[in-house]
C-alpha positions in Angstrom: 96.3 113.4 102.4 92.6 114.4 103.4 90.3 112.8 105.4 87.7 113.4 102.8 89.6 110.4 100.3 91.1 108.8 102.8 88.5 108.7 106.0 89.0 109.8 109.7 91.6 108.2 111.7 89.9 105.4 113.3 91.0 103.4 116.5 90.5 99.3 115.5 90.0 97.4 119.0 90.6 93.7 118.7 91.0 90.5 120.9 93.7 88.2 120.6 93.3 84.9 122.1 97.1 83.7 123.1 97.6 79.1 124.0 99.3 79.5 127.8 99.2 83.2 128.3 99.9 83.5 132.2 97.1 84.8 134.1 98.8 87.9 135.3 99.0 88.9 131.7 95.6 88.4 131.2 94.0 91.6 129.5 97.5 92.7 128.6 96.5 95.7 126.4 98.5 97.2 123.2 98.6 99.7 120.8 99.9 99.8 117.4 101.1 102.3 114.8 102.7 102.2 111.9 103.8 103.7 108.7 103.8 107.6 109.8 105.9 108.8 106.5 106.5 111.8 107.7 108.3 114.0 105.5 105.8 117.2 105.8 103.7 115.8 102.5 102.0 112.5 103.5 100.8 113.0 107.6 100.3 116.3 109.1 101.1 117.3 112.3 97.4 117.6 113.3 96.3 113.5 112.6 99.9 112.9 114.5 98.9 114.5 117.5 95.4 113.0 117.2 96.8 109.5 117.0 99.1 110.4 120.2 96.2 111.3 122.0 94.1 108.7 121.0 96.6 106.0 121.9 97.7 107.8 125.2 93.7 107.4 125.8 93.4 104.0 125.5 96.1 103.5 128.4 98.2 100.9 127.0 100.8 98.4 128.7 102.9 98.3 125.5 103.1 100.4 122.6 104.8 99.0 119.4 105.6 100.7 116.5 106.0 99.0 113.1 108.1 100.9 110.8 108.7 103.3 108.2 108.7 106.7 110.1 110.1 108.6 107.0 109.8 108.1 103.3 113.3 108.7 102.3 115.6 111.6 104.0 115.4 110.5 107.7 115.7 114.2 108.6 112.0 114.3 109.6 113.1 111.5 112.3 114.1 114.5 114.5 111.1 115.9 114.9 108.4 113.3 114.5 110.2 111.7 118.1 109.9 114.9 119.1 106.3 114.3 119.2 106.3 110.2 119.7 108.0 111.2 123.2 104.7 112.2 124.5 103.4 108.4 124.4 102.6 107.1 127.3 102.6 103.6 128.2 103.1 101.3 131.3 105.7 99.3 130.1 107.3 101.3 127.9 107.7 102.0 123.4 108.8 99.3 121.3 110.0 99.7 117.2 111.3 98.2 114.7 112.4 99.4 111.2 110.8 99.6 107.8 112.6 99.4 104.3 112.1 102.9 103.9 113.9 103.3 107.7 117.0 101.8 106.1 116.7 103.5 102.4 120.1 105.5 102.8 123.5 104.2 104.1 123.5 106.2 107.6 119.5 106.2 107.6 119.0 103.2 109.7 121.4 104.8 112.5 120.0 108.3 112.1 116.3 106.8 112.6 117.4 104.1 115.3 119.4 106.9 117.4 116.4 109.5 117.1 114.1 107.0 118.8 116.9 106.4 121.6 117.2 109.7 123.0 113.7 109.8 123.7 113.6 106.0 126.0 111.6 104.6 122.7 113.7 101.0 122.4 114.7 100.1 118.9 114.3 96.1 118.1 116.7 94.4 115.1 116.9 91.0 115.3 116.4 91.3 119.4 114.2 90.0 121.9 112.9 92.4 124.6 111.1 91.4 127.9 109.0 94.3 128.7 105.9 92.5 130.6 108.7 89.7 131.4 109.9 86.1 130.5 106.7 85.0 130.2 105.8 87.0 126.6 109.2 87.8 124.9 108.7 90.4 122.1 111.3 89.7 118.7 111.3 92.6 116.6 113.0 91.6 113.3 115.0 93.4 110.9 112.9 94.0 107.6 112.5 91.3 105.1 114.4 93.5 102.0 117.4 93.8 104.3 120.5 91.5 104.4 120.1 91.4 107.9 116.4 89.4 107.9 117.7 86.2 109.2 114.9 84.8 112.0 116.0 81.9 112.5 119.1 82.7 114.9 116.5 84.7 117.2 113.4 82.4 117.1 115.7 79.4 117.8 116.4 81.2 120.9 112.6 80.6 122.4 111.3 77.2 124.1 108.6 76.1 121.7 106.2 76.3 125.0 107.0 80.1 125.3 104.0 82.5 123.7 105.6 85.5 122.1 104.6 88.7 119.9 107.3 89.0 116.4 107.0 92.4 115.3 108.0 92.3 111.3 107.2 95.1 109.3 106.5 93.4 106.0 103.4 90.9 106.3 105.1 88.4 103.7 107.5 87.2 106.1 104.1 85.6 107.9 105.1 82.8 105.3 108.6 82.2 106.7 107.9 82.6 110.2 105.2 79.6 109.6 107.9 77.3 110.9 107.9 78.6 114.4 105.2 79.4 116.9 104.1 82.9 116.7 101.2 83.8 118.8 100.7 87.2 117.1 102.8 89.2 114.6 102.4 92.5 114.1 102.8 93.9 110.6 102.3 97.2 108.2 103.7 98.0 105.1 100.5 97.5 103.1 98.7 100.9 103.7 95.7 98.6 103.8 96.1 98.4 100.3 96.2 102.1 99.1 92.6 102.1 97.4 89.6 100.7 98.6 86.5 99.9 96.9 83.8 100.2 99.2 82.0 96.7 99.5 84.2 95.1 97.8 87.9 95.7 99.1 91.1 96.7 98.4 91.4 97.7 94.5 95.1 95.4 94.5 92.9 92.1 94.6 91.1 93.5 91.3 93.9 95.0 89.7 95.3 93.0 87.3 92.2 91.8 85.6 91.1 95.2 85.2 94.3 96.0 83.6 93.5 93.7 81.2 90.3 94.9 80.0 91.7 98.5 79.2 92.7 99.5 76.3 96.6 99.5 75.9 97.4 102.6 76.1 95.3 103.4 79.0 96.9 100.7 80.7 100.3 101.8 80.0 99.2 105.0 82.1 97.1 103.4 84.9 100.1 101.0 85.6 102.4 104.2 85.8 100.1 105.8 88.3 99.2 103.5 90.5 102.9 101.9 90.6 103.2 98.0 90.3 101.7 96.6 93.6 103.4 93.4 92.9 106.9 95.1 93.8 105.6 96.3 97.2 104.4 92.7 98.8 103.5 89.4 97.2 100.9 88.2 99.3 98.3 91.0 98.6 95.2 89.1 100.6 97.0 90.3 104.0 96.5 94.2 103.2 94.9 94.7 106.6 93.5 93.7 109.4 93.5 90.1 111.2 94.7 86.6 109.7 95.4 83.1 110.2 99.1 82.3 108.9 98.6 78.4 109.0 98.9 78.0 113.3 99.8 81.4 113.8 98.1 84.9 113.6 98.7 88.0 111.7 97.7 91.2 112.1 98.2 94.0 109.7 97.7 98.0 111.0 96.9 100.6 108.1 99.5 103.0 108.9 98.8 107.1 109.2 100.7 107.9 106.3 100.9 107.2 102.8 102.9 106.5 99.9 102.4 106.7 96.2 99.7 105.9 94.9 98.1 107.6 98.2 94.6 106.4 99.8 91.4 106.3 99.1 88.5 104.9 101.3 91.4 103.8 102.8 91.2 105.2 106.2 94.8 105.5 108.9 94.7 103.2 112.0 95.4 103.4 115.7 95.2 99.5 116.5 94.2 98.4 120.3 95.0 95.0 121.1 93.8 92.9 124.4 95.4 89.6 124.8 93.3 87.0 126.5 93.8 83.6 127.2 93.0 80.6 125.3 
């Protein structure tokens, strides 16, 4: 992957305004990444340790992470938390897992015990209290598992209690409608792979250009580029910020990439203050 198709890493700042936020949490700052697939093809070491030092820079309180570390083989795990233990934050790492976290039987162990030997705390289906009470942090377990069931861990919350729900896969913004969620934290999307500049992610165009090409072109186009419909439904949340009905969604590029790759597409570092509202 080179920055000349994708674009340079970029930090995205944003502010999120959160209904009874307590004052002491008031400019509560955190960084995002997600989707590193590192497997030695799609992320090299040197945007890795960029990202590290760009998030390390911004002095967060919390740093989340939002799935899919490896593409297949969790192997790489080893040594990308290798490099992940040199993040520094006040109150400490938060991740959850992607679908490709969990794509092999013992992958989901291998990945979550990785992250545990360097203090980096591994959410499924949990609630954590790392600023305390007063702004619990879910991290669910990912929406193609057997084990996404929210509603046993949202029940848990007072409707009155703001919170952060770390999901990996933005579709489940449509489930989680039915309980407050002051901001969840997605990925998966890779912004949408392909980018047309001005006009957006190529996904929102794809089908009806499919349709003007000749068969056999199409045939070969849809075998490239992969059928997007298989990877989320609700395409219009490839990136960045979003209302989900009363709650908000935000959606980080990731650093890595998966097929069909990225173009004009460039990988994210997310900074996120929370302010009251």
């Amino acid at each position: 992957m080179h920055w000349l198709f994708t674009g340079h890493l970029r930090v995205d700042k944003l502010t999120v305004k959160i209904t009874d936020l307590p004052v002491s949490l008031e400019g509560l700052k955190l960084v995002q990444l997600s989707d590193f697939h590192y497997d030695g093809l799609r992320l090299s070491d040197e945007m890795l340790e960029e990202a590290i030092a760009l998030t390390n820079e911004a002095e967060p309180d919390v740093v989340v992470l939002t799935g899919d570390y490896v593409t297949d083989d969790p192997t790489p795990i080893h040594k990308l938390t290798q490099r992940l233990k040199y993040l520094e934050s006040r109150y400490g790492v938060y991740a959850i897992l992607g679908n490709h976290d969990i794509h092999y039987s013992h992958s989901k162990a291998e990945v979550t015990d990785a992250f545990t030997n360097i203090g980096v705390n591994v959410l499924w289906n949990e609630i954590a209290y790392p600023v305390g009470t007063e702004l619990p942090f879910i991290g669910l377990a990912d929406y193609w598992s057997r084990e996404f069931q929210p509603a046993p861990i949202m029940n848990q919350l007072d409707s009155t209690t703001p919170r952060i729900v770390l999901s990996h896969n933005p579709d489940t913004a449509k489930i989680l409608q039915q309980w407050r969620v002051d901001l969840q934290l997605s990925g998966h999307t890779h912004g949408g792979h392909i980018v047309i500049p001005g006009i957006g992610p190529l996904v929102f165009h794809y089908k009806k250009l499919l349709k003007k090409l000749p068969k056999k072109l199409r045939s070969w186009v849809s075998f490239f580029l992969g059928d997007f419909s298989t990877v989320v439904r609700y395409w219009e949340w490839a990136q960045g910020f979003h209302k989900v009905g009363s709650n908000q969604l935000y959606i980080n590029r990731g650093l890595g990439t998966y097929r069909p790759g990225r173009l004009f597409c460039p990988p994210e570092v997310t900074v996120i203050t929370l302010l009251r509202e």
